[in-house]
C-alpha positions in Angstrom: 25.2 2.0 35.7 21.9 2.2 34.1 21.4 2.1 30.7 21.4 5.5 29.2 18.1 5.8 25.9 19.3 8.1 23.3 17.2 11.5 23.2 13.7 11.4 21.6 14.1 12.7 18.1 12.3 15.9 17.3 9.5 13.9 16.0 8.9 11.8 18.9 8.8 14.9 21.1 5.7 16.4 18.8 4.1 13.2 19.0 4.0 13.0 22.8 3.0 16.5 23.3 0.3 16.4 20.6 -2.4 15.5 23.1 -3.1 12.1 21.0 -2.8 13.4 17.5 -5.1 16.7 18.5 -2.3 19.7 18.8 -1.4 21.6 16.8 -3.7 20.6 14.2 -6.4 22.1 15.8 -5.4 25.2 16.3 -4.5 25.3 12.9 -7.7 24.6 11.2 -9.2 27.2 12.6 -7.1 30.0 11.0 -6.7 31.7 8.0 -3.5 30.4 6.4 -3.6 28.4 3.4 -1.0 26.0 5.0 -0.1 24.5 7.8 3.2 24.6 9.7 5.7 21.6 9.5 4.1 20.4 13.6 1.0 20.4 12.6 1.7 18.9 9.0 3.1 15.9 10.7 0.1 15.3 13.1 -2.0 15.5 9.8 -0.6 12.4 8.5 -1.8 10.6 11.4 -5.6 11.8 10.3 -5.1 10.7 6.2 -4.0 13.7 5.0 -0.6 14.9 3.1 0.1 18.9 2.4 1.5 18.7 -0.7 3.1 21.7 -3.1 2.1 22.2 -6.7 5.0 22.4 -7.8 4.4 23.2 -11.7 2.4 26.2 -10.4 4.9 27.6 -8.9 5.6 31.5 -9.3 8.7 33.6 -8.2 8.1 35.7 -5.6 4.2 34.3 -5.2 2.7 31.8 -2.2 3.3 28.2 -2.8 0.3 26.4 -4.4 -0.8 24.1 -1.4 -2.6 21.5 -1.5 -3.9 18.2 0.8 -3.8 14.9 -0.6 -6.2 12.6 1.4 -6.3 9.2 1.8 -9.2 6.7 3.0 -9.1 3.5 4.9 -10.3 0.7 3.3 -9.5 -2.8 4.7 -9.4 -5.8 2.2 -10.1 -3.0 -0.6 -14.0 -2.9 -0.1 -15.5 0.5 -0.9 -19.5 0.4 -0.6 -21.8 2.4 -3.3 -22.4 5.5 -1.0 -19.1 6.3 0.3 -17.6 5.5 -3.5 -20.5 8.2 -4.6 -19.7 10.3 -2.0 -15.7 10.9 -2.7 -16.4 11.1 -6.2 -19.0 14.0 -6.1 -15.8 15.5 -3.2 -13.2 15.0 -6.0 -14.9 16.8 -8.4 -16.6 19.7 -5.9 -13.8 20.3 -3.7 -10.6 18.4 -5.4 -8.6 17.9 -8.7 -11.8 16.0 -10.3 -9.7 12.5 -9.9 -9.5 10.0 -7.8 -6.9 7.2 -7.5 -6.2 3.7 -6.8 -3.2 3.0 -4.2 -1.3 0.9 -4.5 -2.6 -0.3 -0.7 -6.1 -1.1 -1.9 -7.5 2.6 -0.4 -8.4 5.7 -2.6 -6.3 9.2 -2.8 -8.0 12.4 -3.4 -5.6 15.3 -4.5 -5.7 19.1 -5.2 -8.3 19.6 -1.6 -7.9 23.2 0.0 -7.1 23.7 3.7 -10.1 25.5 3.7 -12.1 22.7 2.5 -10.6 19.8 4.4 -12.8 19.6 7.4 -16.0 19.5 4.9 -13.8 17.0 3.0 -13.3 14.5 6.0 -16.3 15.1 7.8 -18.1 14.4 4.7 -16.3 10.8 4.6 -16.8 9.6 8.6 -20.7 10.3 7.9 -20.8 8.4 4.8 -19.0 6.0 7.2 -16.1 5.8 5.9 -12.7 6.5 7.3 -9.2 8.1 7.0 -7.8 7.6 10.3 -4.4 6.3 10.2 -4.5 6.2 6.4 -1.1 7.5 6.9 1.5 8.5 9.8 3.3 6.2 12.5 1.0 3.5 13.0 -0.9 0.3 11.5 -1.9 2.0 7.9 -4.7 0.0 5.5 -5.0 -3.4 6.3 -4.7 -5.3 3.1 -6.4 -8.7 1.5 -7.4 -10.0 -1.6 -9.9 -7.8 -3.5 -12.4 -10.3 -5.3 -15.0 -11.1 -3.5 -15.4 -14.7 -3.7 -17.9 -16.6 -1.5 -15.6 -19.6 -1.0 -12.5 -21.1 -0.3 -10.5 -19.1 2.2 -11.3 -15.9 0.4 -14.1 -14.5 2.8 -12.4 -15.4 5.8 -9.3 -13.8 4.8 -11.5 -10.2 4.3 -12.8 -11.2 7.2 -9.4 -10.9 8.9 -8.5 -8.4 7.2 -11.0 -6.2 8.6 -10.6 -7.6 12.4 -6.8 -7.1 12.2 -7.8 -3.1 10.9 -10.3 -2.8 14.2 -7.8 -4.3 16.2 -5.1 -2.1 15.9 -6.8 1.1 15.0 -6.2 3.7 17.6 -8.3 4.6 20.7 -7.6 8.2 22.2 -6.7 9.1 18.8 -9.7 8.0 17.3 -11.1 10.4 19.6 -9.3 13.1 18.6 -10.1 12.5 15.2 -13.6 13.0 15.8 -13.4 15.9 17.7 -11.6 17.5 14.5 -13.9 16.4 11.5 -17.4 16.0 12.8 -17.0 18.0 16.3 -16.8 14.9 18.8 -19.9 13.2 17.3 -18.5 9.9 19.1 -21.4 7.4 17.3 -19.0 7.0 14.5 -16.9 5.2 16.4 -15.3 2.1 14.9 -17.1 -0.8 16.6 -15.4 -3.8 16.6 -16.8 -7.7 16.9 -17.0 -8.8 20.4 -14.3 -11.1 19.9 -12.0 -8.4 18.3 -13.0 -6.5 21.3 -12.3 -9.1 23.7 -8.8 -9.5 22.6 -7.9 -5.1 22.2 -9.2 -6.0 26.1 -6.0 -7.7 26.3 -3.9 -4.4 25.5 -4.1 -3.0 29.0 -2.5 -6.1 30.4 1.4 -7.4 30.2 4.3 -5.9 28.1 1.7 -5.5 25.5 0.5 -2.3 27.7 1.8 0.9 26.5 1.6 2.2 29.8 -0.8 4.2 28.8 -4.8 3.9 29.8 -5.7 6.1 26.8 -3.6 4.7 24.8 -3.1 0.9 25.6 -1.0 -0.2 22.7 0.2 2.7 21.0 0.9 5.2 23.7 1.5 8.8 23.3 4.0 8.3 21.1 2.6 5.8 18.8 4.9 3.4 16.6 8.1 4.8 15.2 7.9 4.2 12.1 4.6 3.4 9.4 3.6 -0.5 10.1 1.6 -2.6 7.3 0.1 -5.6 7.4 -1.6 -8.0 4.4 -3.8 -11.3 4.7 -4.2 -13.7 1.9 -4.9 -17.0 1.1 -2.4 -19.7 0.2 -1.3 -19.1 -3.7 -2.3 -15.4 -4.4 0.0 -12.9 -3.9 -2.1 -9.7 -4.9 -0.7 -8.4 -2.0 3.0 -8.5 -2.8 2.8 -10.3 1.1 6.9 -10.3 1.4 6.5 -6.2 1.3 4.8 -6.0 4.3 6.0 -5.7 8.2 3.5 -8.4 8.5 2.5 -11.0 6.1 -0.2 -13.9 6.9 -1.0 -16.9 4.7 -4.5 -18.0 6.1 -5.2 -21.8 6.1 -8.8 -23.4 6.0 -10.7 -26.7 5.8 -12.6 -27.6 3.1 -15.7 -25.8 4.4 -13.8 -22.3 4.7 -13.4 -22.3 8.4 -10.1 -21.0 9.1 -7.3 -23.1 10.8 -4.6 -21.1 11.3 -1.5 -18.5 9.8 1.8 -18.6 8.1 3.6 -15.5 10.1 5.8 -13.6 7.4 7.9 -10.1 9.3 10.1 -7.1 8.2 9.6 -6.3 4.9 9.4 -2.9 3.8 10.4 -1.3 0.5 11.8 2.6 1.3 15.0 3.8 1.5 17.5 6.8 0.8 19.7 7.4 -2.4 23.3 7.2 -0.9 22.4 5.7 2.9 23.7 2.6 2.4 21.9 1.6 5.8 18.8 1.9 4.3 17.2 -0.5 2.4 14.6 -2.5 0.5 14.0 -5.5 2.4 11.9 -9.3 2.6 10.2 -10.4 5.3 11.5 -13.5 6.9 9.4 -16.4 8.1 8.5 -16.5 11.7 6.3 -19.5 11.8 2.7 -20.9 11.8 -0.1 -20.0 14.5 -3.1 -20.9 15.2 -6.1 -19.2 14.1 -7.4 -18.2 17.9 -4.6 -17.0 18.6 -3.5 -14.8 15.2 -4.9 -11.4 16.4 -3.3 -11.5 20.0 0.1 -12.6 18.0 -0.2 -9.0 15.7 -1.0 -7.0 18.7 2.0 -8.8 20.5 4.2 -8.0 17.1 3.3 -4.3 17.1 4.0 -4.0 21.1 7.4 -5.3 20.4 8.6 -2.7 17.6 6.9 -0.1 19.6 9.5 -1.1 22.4 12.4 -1.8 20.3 12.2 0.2 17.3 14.7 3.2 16.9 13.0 6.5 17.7 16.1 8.1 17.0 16.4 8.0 13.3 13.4 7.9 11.4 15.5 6.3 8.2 16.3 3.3 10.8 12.8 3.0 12.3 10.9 0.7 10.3 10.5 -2.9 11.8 12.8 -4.4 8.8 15.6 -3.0 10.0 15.2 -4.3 13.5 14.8 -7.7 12.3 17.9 -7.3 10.1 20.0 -5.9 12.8 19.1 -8.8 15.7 18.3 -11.2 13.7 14.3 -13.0 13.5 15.1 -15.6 15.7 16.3 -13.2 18.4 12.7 -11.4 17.4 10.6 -14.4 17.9 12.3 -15.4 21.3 11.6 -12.0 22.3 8.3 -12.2 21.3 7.4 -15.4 23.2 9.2 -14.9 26.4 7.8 -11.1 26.8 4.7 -10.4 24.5 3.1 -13.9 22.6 2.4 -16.6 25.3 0.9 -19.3 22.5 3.3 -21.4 20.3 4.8 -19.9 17.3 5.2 -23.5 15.1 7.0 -24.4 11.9 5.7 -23.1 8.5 3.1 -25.1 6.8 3.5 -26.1 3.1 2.4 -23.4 0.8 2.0 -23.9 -3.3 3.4 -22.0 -5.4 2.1 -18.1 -5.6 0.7 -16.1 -8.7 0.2 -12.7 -8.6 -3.6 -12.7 -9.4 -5.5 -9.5 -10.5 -8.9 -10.4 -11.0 -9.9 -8.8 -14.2 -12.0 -9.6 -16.3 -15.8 -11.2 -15.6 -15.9 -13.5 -12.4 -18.8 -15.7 -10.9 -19.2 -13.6 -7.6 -21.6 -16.4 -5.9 -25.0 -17.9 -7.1 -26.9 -15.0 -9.0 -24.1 -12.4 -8.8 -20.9 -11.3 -10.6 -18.0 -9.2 -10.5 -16.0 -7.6 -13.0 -12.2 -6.5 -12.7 -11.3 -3.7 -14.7 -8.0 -2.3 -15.4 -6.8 1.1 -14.6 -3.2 1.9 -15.6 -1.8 4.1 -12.4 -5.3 3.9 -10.9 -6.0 7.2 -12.0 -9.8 8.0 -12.8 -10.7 11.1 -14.2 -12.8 12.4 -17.2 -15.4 9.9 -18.9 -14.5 6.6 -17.5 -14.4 8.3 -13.6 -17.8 9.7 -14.3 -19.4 6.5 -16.5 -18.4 4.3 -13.3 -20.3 6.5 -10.7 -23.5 6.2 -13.8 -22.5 2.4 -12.9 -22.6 2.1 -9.2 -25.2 4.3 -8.8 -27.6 2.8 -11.3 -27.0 -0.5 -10.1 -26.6 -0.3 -6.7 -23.1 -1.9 -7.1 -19.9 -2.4 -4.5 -16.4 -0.7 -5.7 -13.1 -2.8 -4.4 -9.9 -1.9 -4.8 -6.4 -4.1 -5.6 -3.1 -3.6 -4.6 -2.3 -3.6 -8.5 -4.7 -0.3 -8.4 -7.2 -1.9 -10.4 -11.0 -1.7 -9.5 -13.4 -4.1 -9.2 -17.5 -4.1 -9.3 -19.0 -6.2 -7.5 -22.9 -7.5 -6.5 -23.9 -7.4 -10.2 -27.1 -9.7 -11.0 -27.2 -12.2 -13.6 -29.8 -9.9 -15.7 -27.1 -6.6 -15.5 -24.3 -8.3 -17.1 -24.7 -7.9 -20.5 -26.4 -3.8 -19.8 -23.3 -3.3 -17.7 -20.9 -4.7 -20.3 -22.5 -2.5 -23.4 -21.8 0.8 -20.6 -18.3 -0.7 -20.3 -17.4 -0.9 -24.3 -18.9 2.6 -24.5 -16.0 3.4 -22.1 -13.9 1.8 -24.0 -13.5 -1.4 -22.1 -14.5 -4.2 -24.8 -11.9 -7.0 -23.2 -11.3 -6.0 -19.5 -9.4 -9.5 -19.3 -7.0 -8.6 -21.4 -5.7 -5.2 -21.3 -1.4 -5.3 -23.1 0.4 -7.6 -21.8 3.1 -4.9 -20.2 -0.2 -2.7 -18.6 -1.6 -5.9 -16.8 0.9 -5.4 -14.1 2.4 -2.2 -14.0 2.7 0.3 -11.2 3.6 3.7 -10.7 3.5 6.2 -8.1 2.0 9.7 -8.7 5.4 11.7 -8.4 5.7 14.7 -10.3 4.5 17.4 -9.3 3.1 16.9 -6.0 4.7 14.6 -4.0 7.2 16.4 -2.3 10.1 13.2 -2.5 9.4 13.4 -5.9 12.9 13.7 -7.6 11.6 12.9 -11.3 8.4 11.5 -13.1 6.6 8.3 -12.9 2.6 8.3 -13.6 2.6 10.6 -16.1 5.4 8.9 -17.9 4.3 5.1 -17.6 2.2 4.7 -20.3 4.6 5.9 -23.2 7.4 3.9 -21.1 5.2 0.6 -21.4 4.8 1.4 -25.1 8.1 2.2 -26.0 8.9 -1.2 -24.2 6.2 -3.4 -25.9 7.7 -1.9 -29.1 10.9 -3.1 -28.1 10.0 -6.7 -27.4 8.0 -7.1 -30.5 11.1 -6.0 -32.4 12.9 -8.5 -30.7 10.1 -11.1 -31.4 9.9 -11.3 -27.3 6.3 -12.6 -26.9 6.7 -13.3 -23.0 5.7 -10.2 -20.6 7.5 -8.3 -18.2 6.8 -6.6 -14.8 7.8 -3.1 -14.6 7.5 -0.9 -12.2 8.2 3.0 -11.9 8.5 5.3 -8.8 10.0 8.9 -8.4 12.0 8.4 -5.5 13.3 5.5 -3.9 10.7 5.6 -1.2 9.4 2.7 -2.8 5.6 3.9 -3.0 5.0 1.4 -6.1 7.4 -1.9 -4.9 9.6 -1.2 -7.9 12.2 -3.7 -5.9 10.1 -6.2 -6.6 9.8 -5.7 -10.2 11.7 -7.2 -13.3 12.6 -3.9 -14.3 12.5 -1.6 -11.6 12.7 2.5 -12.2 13.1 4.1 -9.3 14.0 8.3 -9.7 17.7 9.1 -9.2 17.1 12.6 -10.7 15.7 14.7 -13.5 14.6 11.7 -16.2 16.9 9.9 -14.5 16.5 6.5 -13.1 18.5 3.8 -10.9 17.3 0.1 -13.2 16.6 -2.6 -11.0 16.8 -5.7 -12.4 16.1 -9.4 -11.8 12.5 -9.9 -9.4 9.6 -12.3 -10.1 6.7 -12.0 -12.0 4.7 -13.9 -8.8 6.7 -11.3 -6.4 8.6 -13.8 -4.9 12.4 -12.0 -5.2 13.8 -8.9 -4.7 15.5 -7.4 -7.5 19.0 -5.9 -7.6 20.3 -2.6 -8.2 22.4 -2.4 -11.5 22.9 1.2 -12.6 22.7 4.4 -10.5 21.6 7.1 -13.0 20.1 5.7 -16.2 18.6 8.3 -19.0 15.2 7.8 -19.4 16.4 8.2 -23.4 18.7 5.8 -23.0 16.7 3.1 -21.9 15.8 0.8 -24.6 19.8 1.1 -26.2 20.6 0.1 -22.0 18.2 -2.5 -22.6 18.9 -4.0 -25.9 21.9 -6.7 -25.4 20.0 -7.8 -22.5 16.6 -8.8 -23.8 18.4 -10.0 -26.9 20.4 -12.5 -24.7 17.0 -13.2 -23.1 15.4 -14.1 -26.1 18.5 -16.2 -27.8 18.1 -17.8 -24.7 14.8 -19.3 -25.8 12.7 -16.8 -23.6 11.6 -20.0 -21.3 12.7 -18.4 -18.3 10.7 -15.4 -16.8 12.8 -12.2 -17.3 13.8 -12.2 -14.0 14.9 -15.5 -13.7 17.1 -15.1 -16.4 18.6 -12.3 -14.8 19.6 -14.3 -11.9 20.5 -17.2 -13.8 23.1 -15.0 -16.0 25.0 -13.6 -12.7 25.5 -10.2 -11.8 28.8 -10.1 -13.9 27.6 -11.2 -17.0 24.3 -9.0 -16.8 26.3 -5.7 -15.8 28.3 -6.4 -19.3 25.9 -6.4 -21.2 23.7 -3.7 -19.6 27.4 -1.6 -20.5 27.5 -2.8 -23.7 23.9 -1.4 -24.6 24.9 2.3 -22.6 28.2 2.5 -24.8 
């Protein structure tokens, strides 16, 4: 008998009958209602767009404060003058007056009116810039190391970056995403190189065909899940690569022409309180491939979790979990025998990783700079949001973006530095270098009170959790660092499983600890309590970092962790909660 396929979720069923992303949306923008329905909310993802609920203005018996939360595309983190210009007069005319770093190298605009977010969008494809699959069940921002060095592997690797984004961008749906925002005005097409071109050619052919001519490699129902994918070179890890569905190290010769990839698949970081069969996860090492042949190998990789990923229960549809279930030696032979007809070889040699972040000043090429300057949560708002547009505007500079939501500019001449670092001190950035020690790497997602998964704080509580930690270590004469990380859910927005000290929201100023990753991202950590008081965290703490720093403090935080055993650690974390 035939195999029977499990029914289409309810999702899958919108999906396909959406018209490629179009329906209902469309209807729906042309009402009156300050919301949209849960259909056409979930079609709205696919465009860059969240509806969110404020949920601290909340009032019995009154409409629910709604809100979109919009979010651009922005491969590699570049952001040129005119479209940074642009979203910041939007945020301020039209949104909450912020803007804010992701922590996917792409800026977030909250607190835009229904009513508002065709202006919004339309405003940001003519200023050609995008937010097409910015969100929803497909390839989301393509991500690569910010700075924007002219050598080494550097500008290959944004190179990449930005070919594996054309690639994989969406064809009938970018059509429908025209016809919504600036009414079918098809010349802002994404245009892709020739040679990105010839291979997206290669989409109507094979098991990489969807089956559908519209649609080559997506099809009507796109991917199941969200897909993410991050190039770097070999030793940075700004990208947290082992997060990603796809990771690629990107090799050179000495004269920056690029040789080839180390393949990394199924990570992912979200999961669900109490569903055990969910999971944070690291992507495993599928091999090395040659350069030619890298963006036929992603197209082949997203074809095969199209096929094979489960479109019956969205918490089991990410591309980790199919890897975990069959195994990534079961996913590469299917990859080669159905999808992939180059050789997949052994792993090159890689040195060890840091987790660089750029900031500070930085010799751009001959005759320009950049500068990297920190911005705890990425938020910008008030003064420094509106002394950086004096900046880029006056100077004609480039904005990029890091995954450590940090902002870089970029293209300054040798005769701006020291104008542009007086502006900078009057913002109160004397030492952009060398923010505290605890800030450098920090994350947090935005939480409270708009995200709707949001169980419990996380931005708005960072800063005075950093503090009260740097207090703590310079109690405990701890000079060494740590690398925290703080979301409100366990959705995993932030990569707080990748973090020393992971805080990840378990409910109301309560948090699950996480314990034991790598200050170069190289480890997940480990879950060690379920529902820690935010109050209680530096007495939780205590007997820990004091063993730590008996220890002689050599050891990163995390290593120590690991070194100690689970046992010994859960003692002590015990001892500190009484």
């Amino acid at each position: 008998m035939p195999e029977v396929k499990p029914a289409a979720s309810k999702f899958e069923q919108l999906k396909a009958s959406s018209g490629h992303l179009k329906e209902p949306l469309l209807t729906e923008l042309g009402n009156d209602s300050l919301n949209f329905t849960e259909g056409a909310v979930q079609i709205l993802k696919f465009h860059g767009s969240y509806q969110q609920d404020n949920r601290e203005n909340r009032r019995k018996g009154a409409e629910k404060d709604w809100q979109m939360m919009l979010r651009l595309r922005n491969p590699g983190g570049r952001v040129p003058g005119p479209l940074f210009l642009a979203i910041d007069e939007l945020a301020d005319r039209l949104g909450n007056g912020s803007l804010r770093v992701t922590t996917r190298q792409a800026f977030q605009m909250h607190g835009v009116r229904k009513e508002n977010l065709k202006e919004v969008i339309g405003t940001i494809v003519r200023e050609l810039g995008s937010t097409l699959a910015a969100c929803g069940d497909i390839n989301r921002n393509v991500m690569a190391p910010a700075a924007p060095f002219e050598k080494g592997a550097y500008p290959a690797a944004r190179k990449l970056a930005d070919d594996i984004a054309d690639l994989l961008a969406p064809q009938a749906a970018e059509g429908s995403y025209l016809d919504l925002w600036v009414d079918g005005e098809l010349s802002y097409r994404i245009k892709p190189s020739p040679a990105v071109a010839k291979i997206k050619a290669l989409q109507q052919e094979g098991a990489v065909f969807s089956g559908d001519a519209a649609e080559p490699l997506y099809g009507d129902t796109y991917l199941p899940r969200k897909f993410k994918v991050a190039v770097t070179v070999p030793g940075d890890n700004s990208v947290d690569l082992l997060t990603q569905d796809i990771g690629l190290v990107l090799f050179c010769d000495p004269q920056g022409s690029p040789l080839g990839c180390n393949v990394y698949v199924g990570g992912g970081m979200g999961r669900t309180h109490n569903k055990e069969e969910t999971f944070a996860r690291t992507a495993d090492r599928l091999g090395y491939v040659a350069y030619g042949h890298v963006l036929e190998l992603l197209q082949a990789i997203v074809a095969l979790q199209r096929d094979h990923g489960d479109r019956e229960q969205r918490r089991h549809a990410r591309m980790k979990y199919l890897i975990h279930d069959r195994g990534v030696d079961w996913f590469r032979q299917e990859l080669q025998e159905r999808y992939f007809a180059h050789p997949i070889k052994g792993m090159r040699l890689e040195p060890k990783t840091k987790l660089e972040d750029y900031l500070g000043w930085h010799r751009q090429s001959r005759g320009l700079w950049f500068v990297g300057l920190p911005v705890l949560c990425g938020r910008l708002s008030g003064e420094l949001k509106s002394g950086l547009r004096r900046l880029v505007d006056t100077y004609k500079l480039e904005v990029r973006l890091t995954p450590n939501q940090d902002l870089l500019l970029c293209n300054i001449g040798t005769a701006q530095r020291s104008t542009i670092r007086a502006a900078l001190a009057e913002l109160g950035i004397n030492a952009p270098e060398a923010p505290a020690p605890l800030q450098r790497h920090a994350l947090a997602c935005p939480a409270m009170p708009l995200c709707g998964l949001a169980v419990t704080e996380a931005e708005r509580i960072l800063p005075s959790v950093l503090e009260r930690l740097e207090a703590q270590l310079q109690r405990l004469e701890i000079s060494r660092s740590v690398l925290v990380r703080i979301t409100g859910c366990p959705n995993g927005c932030a990569r707080p499983y990748m973090a020393e000290i992971g805080l990840v929201g378990s409910g109301v100023d309560q948090y699950q600890l996480w314990l034991g990753g790598t200050p170069n991202l190289s480890r997940i950590a480990e879950p060690y309590l379920e529902k820690m008081p935010l109050e209680d965290l530096e007495t939780t703490l205590e007997p820990l970092l004091k063993a730590w720093q008996c220890a002689g403090g050599r050891r990163s935080f995390g290593d120590f962790v690991v070194k100690s055993g689970r046992d010994t650690v859960q003692k002590l974390l015990e001892a500190g909660a009484g």
